[in-house]
N, C-alpha and C positions, 0 to 999 in steps of 0.2 A: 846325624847321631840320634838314639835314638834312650831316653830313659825308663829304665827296665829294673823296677825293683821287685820284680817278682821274687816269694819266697820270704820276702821279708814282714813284717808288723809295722806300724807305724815308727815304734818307740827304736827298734832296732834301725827304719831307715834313718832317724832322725841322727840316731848317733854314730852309725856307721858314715852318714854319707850327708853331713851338714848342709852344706854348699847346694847341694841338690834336691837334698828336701826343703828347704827354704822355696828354694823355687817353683818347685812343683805344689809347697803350700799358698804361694801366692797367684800362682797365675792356672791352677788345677781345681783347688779345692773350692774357690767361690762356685765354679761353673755346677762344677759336681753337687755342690750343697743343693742345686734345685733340680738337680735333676729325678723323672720320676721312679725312677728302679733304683730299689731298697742298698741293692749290694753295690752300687755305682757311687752309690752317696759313704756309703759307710766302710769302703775301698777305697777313699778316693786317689789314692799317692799310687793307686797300682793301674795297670795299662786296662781298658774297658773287657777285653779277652785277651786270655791269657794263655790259651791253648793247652791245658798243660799235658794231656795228651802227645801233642808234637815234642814239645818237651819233653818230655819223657824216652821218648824213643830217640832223639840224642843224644843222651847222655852214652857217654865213653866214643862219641866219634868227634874226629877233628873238621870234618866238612862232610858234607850233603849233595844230595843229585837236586836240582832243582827245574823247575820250566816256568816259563811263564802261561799264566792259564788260559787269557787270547792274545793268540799272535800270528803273526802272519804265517812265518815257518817253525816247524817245532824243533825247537832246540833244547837239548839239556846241556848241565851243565856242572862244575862240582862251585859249590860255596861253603868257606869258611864258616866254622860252627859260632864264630863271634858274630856273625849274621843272622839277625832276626827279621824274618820273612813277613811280609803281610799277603792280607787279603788278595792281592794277585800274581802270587804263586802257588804251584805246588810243587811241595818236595815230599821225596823219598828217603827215608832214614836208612841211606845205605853209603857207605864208603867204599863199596867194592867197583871198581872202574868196570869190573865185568858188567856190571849191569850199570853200568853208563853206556857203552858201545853195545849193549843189546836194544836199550833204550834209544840211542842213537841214532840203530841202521833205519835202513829203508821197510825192513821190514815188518819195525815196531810205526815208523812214520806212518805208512800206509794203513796199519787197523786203526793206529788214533784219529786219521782223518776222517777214516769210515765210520767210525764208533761213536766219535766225538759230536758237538754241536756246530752253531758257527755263531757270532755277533757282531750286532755295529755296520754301520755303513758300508765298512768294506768287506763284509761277510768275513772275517779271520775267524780262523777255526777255532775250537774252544776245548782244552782237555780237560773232559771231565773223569774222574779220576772215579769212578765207580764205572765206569763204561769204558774207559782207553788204557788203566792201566789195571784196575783189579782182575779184568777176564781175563787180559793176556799171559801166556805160557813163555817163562824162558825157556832154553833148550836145556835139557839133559845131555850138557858140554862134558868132555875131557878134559882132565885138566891140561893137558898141551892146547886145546881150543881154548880154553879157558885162559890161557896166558896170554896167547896171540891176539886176542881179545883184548884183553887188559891193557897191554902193550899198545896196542893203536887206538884203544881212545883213552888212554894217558897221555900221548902224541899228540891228539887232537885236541884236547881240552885245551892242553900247555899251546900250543899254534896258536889259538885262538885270543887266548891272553895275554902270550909275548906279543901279538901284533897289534892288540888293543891298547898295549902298556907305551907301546914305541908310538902311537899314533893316536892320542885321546879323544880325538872326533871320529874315529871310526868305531861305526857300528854292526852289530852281528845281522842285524838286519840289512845291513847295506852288502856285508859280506857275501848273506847268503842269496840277496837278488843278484848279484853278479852268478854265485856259481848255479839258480837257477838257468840264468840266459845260459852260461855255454853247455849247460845239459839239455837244454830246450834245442838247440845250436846244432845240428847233425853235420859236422862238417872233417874231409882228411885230418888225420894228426896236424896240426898247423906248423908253418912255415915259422921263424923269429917273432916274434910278437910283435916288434914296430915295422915290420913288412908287410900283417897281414895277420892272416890266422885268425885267433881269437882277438887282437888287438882289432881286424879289423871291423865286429861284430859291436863291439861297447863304443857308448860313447866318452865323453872327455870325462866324465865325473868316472864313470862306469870303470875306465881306465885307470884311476887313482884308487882306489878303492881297490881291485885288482893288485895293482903294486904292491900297495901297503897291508892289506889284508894274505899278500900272496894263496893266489883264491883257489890257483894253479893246484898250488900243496894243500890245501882245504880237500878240492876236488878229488886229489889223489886216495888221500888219508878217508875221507867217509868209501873211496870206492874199493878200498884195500879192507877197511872194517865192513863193510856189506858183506864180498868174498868171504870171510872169516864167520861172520853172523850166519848166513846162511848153510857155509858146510857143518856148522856148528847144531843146527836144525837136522843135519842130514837131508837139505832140500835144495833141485839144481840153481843154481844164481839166472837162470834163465825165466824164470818166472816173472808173470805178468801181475799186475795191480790183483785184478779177479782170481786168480789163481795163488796169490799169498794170501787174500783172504778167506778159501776156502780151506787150505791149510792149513789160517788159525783156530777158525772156528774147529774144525776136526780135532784140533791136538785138544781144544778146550775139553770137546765132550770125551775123548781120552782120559785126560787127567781127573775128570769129575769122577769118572768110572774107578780110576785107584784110589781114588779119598772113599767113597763107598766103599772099597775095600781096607782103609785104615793104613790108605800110603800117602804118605803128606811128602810134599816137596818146597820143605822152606825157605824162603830167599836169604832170611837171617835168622837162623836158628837159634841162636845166641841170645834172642832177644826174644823171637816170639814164641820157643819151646824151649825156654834158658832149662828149664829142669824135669824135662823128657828125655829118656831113655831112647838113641839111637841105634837101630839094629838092619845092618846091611841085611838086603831081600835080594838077593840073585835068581834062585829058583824057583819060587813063587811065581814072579812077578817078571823075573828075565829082563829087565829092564837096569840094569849096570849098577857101577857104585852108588848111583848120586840117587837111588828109589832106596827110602828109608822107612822104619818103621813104625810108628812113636808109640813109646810106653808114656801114657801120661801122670803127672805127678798125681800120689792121692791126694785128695782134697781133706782138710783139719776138718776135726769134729766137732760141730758144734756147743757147746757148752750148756747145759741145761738151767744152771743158775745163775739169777743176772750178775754177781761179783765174777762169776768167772769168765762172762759174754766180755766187760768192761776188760778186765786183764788181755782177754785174747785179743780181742780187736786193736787194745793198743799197743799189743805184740807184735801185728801181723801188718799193724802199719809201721812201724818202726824197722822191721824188716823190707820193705818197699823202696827201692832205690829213687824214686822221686813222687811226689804229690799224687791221690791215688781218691777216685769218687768211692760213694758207702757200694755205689753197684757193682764197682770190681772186686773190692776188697770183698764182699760177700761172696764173691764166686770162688776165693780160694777157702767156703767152708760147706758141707755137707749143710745142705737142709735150712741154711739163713738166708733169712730175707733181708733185701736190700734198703728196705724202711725202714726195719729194727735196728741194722747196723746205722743206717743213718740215723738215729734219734742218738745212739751212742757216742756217736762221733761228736753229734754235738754239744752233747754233755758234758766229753771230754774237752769241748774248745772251751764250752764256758766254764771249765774250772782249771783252764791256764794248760792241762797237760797236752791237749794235740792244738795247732793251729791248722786254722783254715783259710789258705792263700789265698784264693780266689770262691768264689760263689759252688759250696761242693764238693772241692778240689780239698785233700788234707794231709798235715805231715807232721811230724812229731819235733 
């Protein structure tokens, strides 16, 4: 469990949540009292980062795509938005299963291996999320691709944790070396399992882990969302390692080429163009429903007198669906700088109307 009083002030955690700010004052605040960084000491009942960025982009979803950042096999996954993630994860602030199972397939495995780093002893790969998943291209899906999609790794996810739930020592790590070996395994459709077949390839653990994990149905499920990932790309499922990643890099400098032209293709539009103007581009761009065209919101004007700078900015944070730095909240105004609004901000903290959660971070 983990305590998490972000958002709140001292005097708000102390009376909302007694019990816990006691505790957090006794066995928090000594350490913090000496600690050297200003905002650690003068925070101290709130977590050292706060993220609120990540924050932010969950708000209105009930779970999240998540991976671990080194691991042996990359897996994603969906977690519960009452899950606060640390420093070795990364998540995606997406609840669409569709981009679970693109994240998934083979195909996205392959450029993150490529892309990615490796650490540790055992060299396990490392995604770094500015190289493995910012460059990569989803497809420009149907929505029937789109659902089929959705459909199996809904399937899989749920697999994955009914058989974790029935079995609490089994691990997705243990899971997925098993269905490396019978992918590694070139052998006939198998015979019964206790005759033979793949039963006869694992050993005694390797076999348990099999059972309970039914690795069988793993195997099926990633190889039924591959099929689907790839027709979904418009590219044959016959392709090699080398050859899927010549045809990401390709779609990459594709798509760069229609942002140059002012065609954005949002994963969550809702959230990263909540008040842009969508306009289907068929002929232009020949490129189907899903090539859009964004009219961008005009940006507020800035105000030339400091009473009225004071009013807007804590207008424009109060309109902010969660905790928001002087640098963004600057960018929704023509011509302000992001120092000026900062100095405002803080004037508004120090005279009770806006607070400041964390180090930067503000909300009314």
């Amino acid at each position: 469990m983990v305590i998490d009083l972000f958002g709140l002030g001292a005097n708000e955690a102390r009376k909302l949540f007694p019990e816990v700010f006691q505790w957090v004052m006794e066995r928090v605040k000594p350490e913090r009292d000496q600690n050297s960084r200003a905002t650690y000491r003068e925070n101290w009942w709130q977590l050292g980062e706060n993220q609120p960025r990540m924050r932010e982009s969950f708000v209105g979803l009930n779970r999240f795509i998540a991976t671990i950042l080194t691991a042996k096999h990359r897996i994603f996954t969906f977690l519960d938005s009452f899950v606060l993630p640390d420093q070795g994860l990364v998540c995606i602030a997406s609840d669409d299963t569709f981009h679970l199972g693109v994240l998934s397939s083979h195909i996205h495995v392959v450029w993150a291996l490529a892309a990615g780093g490796n650490l540790g002893v055992g060299n396990d790969p490392r995604y770094n999320k500015t190289r493995c998943f910012e460059p990569f291209l989803f497809p420009a899906a149907s929505d029937e691709q789109k659902q089929t999609i959705r459909n199996l790794a809904e399937q899989l996810d749920a697999h994955r944790k009914r058989q974790q739930g029935l079995h609490p020592d089994l691990t997705l790590t243990g899971m997925y070396n098993v269905l490396e070996k019978l992918r590694e395994t070139e052998i006939p459709p198998p015979p019964p399992f206790d005759k033979g077949g793949w039963g006869g390839i694992l050993t005694a653990k390797e076999k348990t882990i099999h059972e309970q994990g039914l690795v069988a149905i793993l195997k099926q499920l990633h190889d039924e969302l591959d099929a689907a990932v790839f027709a979904a790309y418009g590219w044959p499922a016959t392709l090699n390692d080398a050859e899927i990643l010549e045809k990401v890099v390709a779609l990459n400098r594709e798509r760069a080429r229609e942002e140059e032209q002012g065609l954005i293709r949002w994963l969550r539009p809702e959230y990263q163009q909540p008040h842009g103007a969508q306009i289907t581009i068929q002929d232009d761009f020949n490129l189907g429903e899903e090539a859009v065209k964004i009219a961008p919101k005009a940006k507020l004007l800035w105000p030339k007198t400091l009473p009225e700078q004071v009013q807007a900015v804590r207008a424009a944070l109060a309109s902010a669906a969660a905790p928001i730095t002087a640098e963004t909240l600057a960018r929704t105004f023509q011509r302000a700088r992001a120092d000026k609004v900062g100095e405002l901000l803080e004037t508004l903290a120090a005279l009770g109307q806006v607070r400041e959660v964390e180090p930067g971070s503000f909300v009314v």
